[in-house]
N, C-alpha and C positions, 0 to 999 in steps of 0.2 A: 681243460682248466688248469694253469699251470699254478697258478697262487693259491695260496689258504689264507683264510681268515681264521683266527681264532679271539671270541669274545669272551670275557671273562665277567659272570653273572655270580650276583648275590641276592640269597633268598628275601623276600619283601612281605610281613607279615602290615602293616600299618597299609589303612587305604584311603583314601579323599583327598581333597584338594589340598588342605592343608598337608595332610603328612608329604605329599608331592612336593609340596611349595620347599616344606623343610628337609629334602631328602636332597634338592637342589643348589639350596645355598648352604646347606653346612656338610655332606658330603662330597658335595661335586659331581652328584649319579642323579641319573635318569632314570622313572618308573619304566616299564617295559613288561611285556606280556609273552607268555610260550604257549602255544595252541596248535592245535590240531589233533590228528594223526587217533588211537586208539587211546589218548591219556588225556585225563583232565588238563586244563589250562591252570599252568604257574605264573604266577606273578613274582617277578624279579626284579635287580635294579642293574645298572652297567656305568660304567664308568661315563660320564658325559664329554671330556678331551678324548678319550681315548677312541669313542664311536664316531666322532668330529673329526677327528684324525685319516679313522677309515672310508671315510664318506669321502673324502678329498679323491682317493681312489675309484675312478668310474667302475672296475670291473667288479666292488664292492658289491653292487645294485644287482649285478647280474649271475654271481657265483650262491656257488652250496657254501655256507655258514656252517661254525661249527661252534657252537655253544659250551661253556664248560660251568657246571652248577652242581660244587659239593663233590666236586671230584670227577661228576660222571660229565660224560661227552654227549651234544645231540646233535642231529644235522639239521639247519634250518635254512629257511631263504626269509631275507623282509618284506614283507607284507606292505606294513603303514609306517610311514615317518612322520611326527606332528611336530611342528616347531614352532617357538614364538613370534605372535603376529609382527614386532617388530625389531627384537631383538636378536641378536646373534645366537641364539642357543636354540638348543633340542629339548624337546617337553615330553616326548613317550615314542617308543618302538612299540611295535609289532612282529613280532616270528612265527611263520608254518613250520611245521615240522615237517621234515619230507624222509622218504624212503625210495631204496635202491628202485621196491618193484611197482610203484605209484607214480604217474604221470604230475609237472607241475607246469605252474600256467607262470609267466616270468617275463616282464621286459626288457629287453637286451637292444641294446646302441648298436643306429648302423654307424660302420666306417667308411665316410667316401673314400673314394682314392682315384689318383691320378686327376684333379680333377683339373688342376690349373696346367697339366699339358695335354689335356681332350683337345685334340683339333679341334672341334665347334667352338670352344674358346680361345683357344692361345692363336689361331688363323684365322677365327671366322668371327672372332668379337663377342660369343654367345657369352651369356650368364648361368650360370645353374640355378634353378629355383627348387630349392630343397621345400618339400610337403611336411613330411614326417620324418624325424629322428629316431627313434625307437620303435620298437616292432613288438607284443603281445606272442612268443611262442609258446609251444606247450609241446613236452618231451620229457623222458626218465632226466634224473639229476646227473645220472652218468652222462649224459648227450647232452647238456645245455653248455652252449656256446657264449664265449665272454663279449661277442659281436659279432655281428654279421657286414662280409665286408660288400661293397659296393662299387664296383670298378666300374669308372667313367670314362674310360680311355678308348671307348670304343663307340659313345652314345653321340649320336647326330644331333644336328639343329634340328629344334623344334619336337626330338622325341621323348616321350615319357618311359621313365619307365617305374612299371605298376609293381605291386607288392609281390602277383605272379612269376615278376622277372629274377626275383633274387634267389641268391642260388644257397643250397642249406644244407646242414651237414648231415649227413645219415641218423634219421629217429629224432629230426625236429621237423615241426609242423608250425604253419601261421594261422593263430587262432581265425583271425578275421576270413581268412580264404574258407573253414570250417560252415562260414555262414553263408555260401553263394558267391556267384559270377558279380553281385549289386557290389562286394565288399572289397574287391580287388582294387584298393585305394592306387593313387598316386605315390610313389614315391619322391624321383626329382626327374628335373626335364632340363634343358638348355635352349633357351629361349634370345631371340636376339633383345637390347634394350629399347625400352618402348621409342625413345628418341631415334634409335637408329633405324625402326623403322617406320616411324614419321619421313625420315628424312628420304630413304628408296621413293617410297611412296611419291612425293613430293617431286624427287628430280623424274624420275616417272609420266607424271602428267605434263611436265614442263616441256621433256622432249618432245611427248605427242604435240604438247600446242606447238613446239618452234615445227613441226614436220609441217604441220596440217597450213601453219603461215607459208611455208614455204613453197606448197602445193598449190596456193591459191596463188602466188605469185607467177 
């Protein structure tokens, strides 16, 4: 994890809808919550540009946070992001607190790569059909990975490959695989397009019919 985050948090004594509403338009902050771990839950406020800012960054979603409230420092990951149903803004956070020696549960982006010079596509016309984008790991916060990457430069027509297939750094695990051989989803495959193969298909039968005219000639 090469990046840090650091969020700058103010204590939030006023609660309901209202004080929300007016914490929004005349400060510019966001109600937000600090939980977990062996301490009561804080409620706080955060800058609302400032958290909009770091969202723009994917590896936000997937790194250890570091919270700063009254001077002191916490490590957190987000949880929940609420936002307005139609509006351009953020309405409330969520933060776990995490520690060096406790496991957390955290979705992290895959990266495809290579995928526009996979031979099944750039020779053989295939499509990649992506399943899933992010992956549910669970690892120490020291070992959690800002992506996991996915290298297509070697994946055939017509093969899948499953959640099993990806490859992980030392002391991360994929939740889903936790629950059984059932959970071993799809990731992406390289499939030819449906058109093109209508069309095999097609010239196909056409050769057998000209053979078979010909035979009977």
């Amino acid at each position: 994890m090469s990046q840090e985050f650091l969020i700058e948090a103010f204590p939030r004594g006023d609660q309901g809808r209202g004080a929300s509403r007016r914490l929004r338009r005349e400060e510019r902050k966001i109600p937000a919550i600090v939980y977990g771990g062996k301490k009561e839950a804080v409620s706080i406020s955060i800058w609302h540009n400032e958290l909009k800012k770091a969202l723009e960054n994917e590896a936000f979603f997937s790194h250890v946070l570091t919270i700063e409230l009254d001077g002191k420092k916490e490590s957190v990951i987000l949880k929940d992001l609420q936002r307005h149903p139609y509006k351009p803004l953020l309405t409330h956070a969520d933060f776990l607190r995490v520690d060096k020696d406790h496991e957390i549960h955290v979705n992290v982006p895959l990266h495809f790569l290579n995928e526009e010079s996979a031979p099944a596509i750039k020779l053989q016309g295939g499509v990649a059909h992506h399943q899933i984008n992010e992956v549910e790991v669970i690892c120490l916060p020291q070992n959690l990975p800002e992506f996991i990457e996915v290298d297509m430069s070697e994946v055939e027509m017509d093969q899948v490959i499953h959640l099993s297939d990806l490859k992980l750094s030392k002391g991360v695990r994929i939740a889903a695989l936790l629950q059984g051989e059932d959970h071993d989803l799809p990731v992406v495959a390289i499939h030819k397009p449906r058109a093109a193969k209508t069309e095999d298909t097609g010239e196909g039968e056409e050769g057998e019919a000209g053979e078979e005219g010909e035979d009977k000639e």
